[in-house]
C-alpha positions in Angstrom: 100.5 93.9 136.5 102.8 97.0 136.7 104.4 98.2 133.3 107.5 95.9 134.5 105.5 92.9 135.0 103.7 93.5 131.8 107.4 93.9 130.2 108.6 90.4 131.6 105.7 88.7 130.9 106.0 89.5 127.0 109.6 88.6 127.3 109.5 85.8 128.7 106.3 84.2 126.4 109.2 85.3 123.1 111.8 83.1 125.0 109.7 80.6 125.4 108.2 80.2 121.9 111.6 79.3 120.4 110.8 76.3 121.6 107.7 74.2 120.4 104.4 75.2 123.0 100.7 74.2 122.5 99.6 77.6 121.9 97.7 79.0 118.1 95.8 82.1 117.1 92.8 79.2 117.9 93.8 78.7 121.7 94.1 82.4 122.3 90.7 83.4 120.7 89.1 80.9 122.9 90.8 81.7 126.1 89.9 85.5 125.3 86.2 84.5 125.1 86.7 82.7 128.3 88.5 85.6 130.2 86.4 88.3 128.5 83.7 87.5 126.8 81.9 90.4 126.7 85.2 92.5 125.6 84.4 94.2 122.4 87.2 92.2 119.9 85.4 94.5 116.5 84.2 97.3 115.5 82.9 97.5 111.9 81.1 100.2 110.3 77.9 100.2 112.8 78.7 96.5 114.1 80.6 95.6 117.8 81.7 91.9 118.2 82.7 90.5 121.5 85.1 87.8 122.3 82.4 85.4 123.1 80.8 86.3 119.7 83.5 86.6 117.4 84.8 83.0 119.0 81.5 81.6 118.0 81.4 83.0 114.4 84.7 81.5 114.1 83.8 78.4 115.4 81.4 77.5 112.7 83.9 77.8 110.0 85.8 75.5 112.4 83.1 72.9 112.8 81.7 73.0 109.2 84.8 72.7 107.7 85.9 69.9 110.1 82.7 67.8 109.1 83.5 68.4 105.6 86.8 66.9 105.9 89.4 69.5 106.4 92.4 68.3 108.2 95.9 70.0 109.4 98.0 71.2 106.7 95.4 71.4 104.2 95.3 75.0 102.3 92.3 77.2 102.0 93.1 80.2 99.7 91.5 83.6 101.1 90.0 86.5 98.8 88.0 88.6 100.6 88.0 92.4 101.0 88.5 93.6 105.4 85.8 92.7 107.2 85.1 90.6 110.6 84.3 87.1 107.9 88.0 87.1 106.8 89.6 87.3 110.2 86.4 84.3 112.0 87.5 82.9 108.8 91.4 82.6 109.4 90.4 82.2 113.1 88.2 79.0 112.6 89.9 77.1 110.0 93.7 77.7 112.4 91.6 75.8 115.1 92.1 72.8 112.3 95.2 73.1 111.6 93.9 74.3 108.1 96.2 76.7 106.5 94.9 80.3 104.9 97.1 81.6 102.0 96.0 85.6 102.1 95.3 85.9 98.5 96.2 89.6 97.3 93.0 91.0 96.2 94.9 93.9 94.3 96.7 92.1 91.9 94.5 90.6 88.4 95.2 88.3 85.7 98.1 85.6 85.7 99.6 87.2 89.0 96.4 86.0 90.7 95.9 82.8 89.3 99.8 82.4 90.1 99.3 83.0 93.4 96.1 80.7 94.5 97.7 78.1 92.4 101.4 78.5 94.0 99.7 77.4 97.5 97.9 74.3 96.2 94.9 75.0 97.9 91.7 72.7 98.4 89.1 75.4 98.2 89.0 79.2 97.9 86.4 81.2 100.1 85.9 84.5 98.5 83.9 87.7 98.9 80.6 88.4 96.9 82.8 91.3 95.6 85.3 88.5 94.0 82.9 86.7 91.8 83.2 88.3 88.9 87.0 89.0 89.1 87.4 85.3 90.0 85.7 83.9 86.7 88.1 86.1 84.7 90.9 83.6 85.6 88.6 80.7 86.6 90.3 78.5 84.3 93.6 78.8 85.0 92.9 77.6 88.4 94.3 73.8 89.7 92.7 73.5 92.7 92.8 70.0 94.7 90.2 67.8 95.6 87.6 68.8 96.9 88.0 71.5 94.9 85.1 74.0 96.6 84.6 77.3 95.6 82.8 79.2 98.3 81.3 82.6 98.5 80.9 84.9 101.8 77.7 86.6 100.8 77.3 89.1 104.0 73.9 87.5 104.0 73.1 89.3 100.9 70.7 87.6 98.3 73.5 87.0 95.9 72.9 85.2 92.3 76.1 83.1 92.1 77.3 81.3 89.0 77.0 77.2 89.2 79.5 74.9 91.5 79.6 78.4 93.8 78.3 77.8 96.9 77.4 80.2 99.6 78.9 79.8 102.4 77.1 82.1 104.8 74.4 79.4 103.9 76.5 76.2 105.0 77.4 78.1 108.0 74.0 78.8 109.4 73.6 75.2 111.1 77.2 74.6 111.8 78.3 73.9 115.6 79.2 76.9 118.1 81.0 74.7 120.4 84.7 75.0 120.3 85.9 71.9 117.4 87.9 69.3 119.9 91.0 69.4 117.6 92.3 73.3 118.5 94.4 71.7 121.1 96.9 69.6 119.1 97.3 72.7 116.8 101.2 74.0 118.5 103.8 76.9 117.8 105.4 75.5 115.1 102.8 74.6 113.0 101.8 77.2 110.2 98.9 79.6 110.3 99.4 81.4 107.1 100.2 81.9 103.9 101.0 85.6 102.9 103.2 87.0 99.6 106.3 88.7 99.0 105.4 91.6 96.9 108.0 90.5 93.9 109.9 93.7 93.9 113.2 91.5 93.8 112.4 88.6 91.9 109.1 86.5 91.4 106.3 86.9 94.0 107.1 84.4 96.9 104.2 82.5 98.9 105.5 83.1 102.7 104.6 80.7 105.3 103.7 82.4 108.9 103.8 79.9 111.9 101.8 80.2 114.7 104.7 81.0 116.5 106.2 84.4 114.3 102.2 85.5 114.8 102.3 85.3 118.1 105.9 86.7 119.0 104.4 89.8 117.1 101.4 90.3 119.3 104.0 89.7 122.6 105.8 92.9 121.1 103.4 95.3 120.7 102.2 94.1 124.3 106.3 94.7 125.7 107.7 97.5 123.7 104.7 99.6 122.6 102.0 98.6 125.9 99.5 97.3 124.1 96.6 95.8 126.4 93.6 94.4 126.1 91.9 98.4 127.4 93.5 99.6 124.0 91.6 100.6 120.7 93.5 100.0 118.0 92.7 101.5 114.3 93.1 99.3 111.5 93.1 100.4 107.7 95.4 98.3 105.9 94.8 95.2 104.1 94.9 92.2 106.0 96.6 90.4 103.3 99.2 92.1 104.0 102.0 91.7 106.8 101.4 94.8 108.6 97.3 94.3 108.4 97.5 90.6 109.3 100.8 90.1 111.8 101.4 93.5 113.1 97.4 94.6 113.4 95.6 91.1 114.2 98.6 89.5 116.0 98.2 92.6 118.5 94.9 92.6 118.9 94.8 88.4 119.5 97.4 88.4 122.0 96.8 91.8 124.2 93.3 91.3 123.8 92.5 94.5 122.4 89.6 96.1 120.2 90.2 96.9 117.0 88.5 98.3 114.5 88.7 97.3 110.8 87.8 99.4 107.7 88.0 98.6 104.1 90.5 101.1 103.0 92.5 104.0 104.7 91.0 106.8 103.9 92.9 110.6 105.2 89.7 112.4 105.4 87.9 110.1 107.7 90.7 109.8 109.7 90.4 111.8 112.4 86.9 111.6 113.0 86.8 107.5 113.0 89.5 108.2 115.7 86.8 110.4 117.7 84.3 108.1 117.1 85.9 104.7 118.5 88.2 106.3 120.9 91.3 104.9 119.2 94.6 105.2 120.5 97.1 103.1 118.7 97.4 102.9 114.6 99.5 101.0 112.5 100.5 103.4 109.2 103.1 102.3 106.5 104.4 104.3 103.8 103.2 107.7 103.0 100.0 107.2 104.9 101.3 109.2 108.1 102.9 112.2 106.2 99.0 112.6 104.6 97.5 112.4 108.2 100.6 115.3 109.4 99.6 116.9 105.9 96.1 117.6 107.6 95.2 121.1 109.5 95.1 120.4 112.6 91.3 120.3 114.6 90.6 121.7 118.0 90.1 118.8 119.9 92.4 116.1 118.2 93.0 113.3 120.1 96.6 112.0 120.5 97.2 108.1 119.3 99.9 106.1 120.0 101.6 105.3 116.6 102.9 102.1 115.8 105.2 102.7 112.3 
């Protein structure tokens, strides 16, 4: 398609999402592993994930948690530092209909408990990183039955507390196979949970349907040309609006690479641009004006910013 094609097309799929359509982040993962399999979806540190693989990985949180009993509209709560597990995670469990509240991983004390408890969730899947910091408010926690507390471990040989589980364990004999249930998942049913930041008033929990995710991915694609030969650069948490709707909805619906890091980091910058070959970056706050702040480097390669 010409850049006018491309154009309509976007506009057109935002038209037609304001009214109910049997499309999810699920469905579009697993045509993108149809279409493109072999696509690179991830870079991480040293690791590249294609379609086809990253579909799979999800696709085992989708099956195990489906055999355990997970339905639509049941709440998972999320806390989990950036990596390739948290978005197969959100990916797998939205083929359910399972909703992911996006658990701020900055905030501590009462203002975290607050939060996972706020979204009434059934089980909390949490980074190795989290353990510790999770036992500090451990019992203020209500969760609902089934009540699982679940630990992504990276593989790592990882001495967790009792009634932890490791979930990088459960996974391991859990189904590829796309779970039959993806299709009845549709626009208007809710993906995600995220959080108001409380600057005016208490700390909201933010429902984000399948629909809002989507209609951001089909505007990066109209107004800023994002495709699926784009690399875009990632460095914000994906608890956060701009990591998880503006960043992963681009990248789900253009069918783009992206690359994820744990943190932005202004001295790395420009060489992780070099390295994967980035040309779009989504910056908020005074993370551009550091990158500007920079002397410049023979050889800099131009990006496409997305503010």
């Amino acid at each position: 398609m010409n850049k006018e094609q491309t154009m309509d097309y976007h506009v057109n799929a935002i038209k037609d999402l304001a009214r109910t359509q049997p499309r999810s982040l699920g469905a579009e993962i697993e045509k993108l592993a149809r279409d493109k399999p072999l696509h690179t979806a991830i870079y991480y540190e040293e690791r590249k994930i294609n379609y086809q693989e990253f579909n799979k990985l999800a696709n085992r949180y989708a099956n195990y948690f489906f055999n355990q009993g997970f339905k639509k509209g049941d709440v998972v709560a999320l806390l989990m530092p950036n990596r390739p597990e948290y978005l197969t995670a959100v990916v797998g469990l939205s083929k359910l209909g399972v909703i992911v509240a996006l658990i701020n991983s900055e905030v501590r004390g009462e203002v975290l408990a607050a939060g996972i408890n706020m979204v009434e969730a059934k089980a909390v899947i949490m980074g190795h990183e989290f353990v510790e910091l999770y036992q500090t408010i451990a019992e203020r926690i209500r969760l609902h039955f089934p009540a699982r507390l679940m630990v992504e471990t990276e593989d790592q040989a990882v001495l967790l507390p009792e009634h932890y589980e490791d979930l990088n364990k459960l996974l391991k004999s859990a189904a590829e196979d796309n779970p039959p249930v993806t299709a009845d998942i549709n626009s208007d049913d809710i993906l995600a949970i995220i959080f108001a930041a409380g600057t005016f008033g208490d700390r909201k929990a933010v429902p984000v349907l399948q629909k809002r995710f989507l209609s951001v991915g089909h505007k990066a694609g109209a107004f800023c040309h994002m495709n699926g030969d784009r690399v875009l650069y990632m460095s914000l948490p994906l608890h956060l609006n701009s990591g998880f709707n503006v960043c992963f909805g681009s990248m789900a619906v253009n069918g783009c690479s992206m690359v994820i890091k744990k943190r932005f980091s202004v001295h790395q910058f420009w060489d992780d641009i070099r390295k994967y070959q980035a040309d779009y970056f989504v910056g908020v706050g005074e993370m551009c004006r550091y990158i500007y702040s920079l002397p410049e480097l023979p050889g800099m390669q131009i990006i496409r910013w997305i503010l």
